[in-house]
C-alpha positions in Angstrom: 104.5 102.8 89.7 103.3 99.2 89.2 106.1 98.3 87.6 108.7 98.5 91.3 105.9 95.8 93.3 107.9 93.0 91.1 111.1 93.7 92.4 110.2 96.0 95.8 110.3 93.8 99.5 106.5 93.8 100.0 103.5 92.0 101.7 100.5 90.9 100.0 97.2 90.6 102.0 95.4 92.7 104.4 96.6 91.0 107.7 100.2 91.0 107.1 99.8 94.7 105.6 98.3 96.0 108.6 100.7 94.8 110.7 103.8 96.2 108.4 101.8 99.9 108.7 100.7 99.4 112.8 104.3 98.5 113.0 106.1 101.3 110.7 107.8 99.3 108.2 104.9 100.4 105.2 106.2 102.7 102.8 103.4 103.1 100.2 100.4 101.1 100.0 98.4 100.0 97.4 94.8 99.2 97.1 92.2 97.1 94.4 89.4 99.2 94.1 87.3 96.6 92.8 88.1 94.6 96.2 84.8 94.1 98.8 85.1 97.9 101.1 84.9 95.6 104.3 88.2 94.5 103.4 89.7 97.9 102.2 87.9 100.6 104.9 89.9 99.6 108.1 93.6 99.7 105.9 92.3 102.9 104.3 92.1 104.4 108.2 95.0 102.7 109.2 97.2 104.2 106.3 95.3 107.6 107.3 96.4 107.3 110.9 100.1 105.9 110.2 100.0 108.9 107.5 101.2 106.2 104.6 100.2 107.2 101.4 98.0 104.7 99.5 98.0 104.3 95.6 94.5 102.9 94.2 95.0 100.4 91.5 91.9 99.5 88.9 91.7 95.8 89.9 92.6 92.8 92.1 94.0 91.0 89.4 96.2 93.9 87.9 97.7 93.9 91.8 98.5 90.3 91.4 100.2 90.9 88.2 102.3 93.6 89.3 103.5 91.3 92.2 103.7 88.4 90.1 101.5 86.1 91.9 98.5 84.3 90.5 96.2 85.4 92.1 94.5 88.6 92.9 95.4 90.9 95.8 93.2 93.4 97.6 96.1 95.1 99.1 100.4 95.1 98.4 102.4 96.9 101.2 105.9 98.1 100.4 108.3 97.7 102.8 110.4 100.9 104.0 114.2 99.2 102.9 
């Protein structure tokens, strides 16, 4: 599953994501469970509410990998093409 973020249109971060799911263009989301729940609670609801599903993913800096960045990521939005 990590292995489409590479290639997939995406945004990385929690305000850009929450405006690609208040908006309608999130097609999956994924979350850093090792991320602070502050962050992670008020996507979580949004996803719940938008009905996106949400994949959890071990840690911030496996995210950040799988979108080739370097740095960690909290949250990685896939983009509905």
């Amino acid at each position: 599953m990590l292995s489409q973020l590479s290639a997939a249109p995406k945004v990385v971060g929690v305000k850009q994501s929450a405006k690609a799911i208040k908006s309608g263009r999130a097609d999956r989301v994924y979350i850093a469970l090792d991320a602070e729940q502050r962050v992670l609670r008020p996507i979580c609801e949004l996803c719940r509410n938008m009905q996106v599903p949400v994949e959890e993913v071990a840690t911030m800096a496996e995210l950040g990998d799988a979108c080739m960045i370097d740095v960690g990521a909290a949250v990685v939005t896939v983009l509905a093409e």
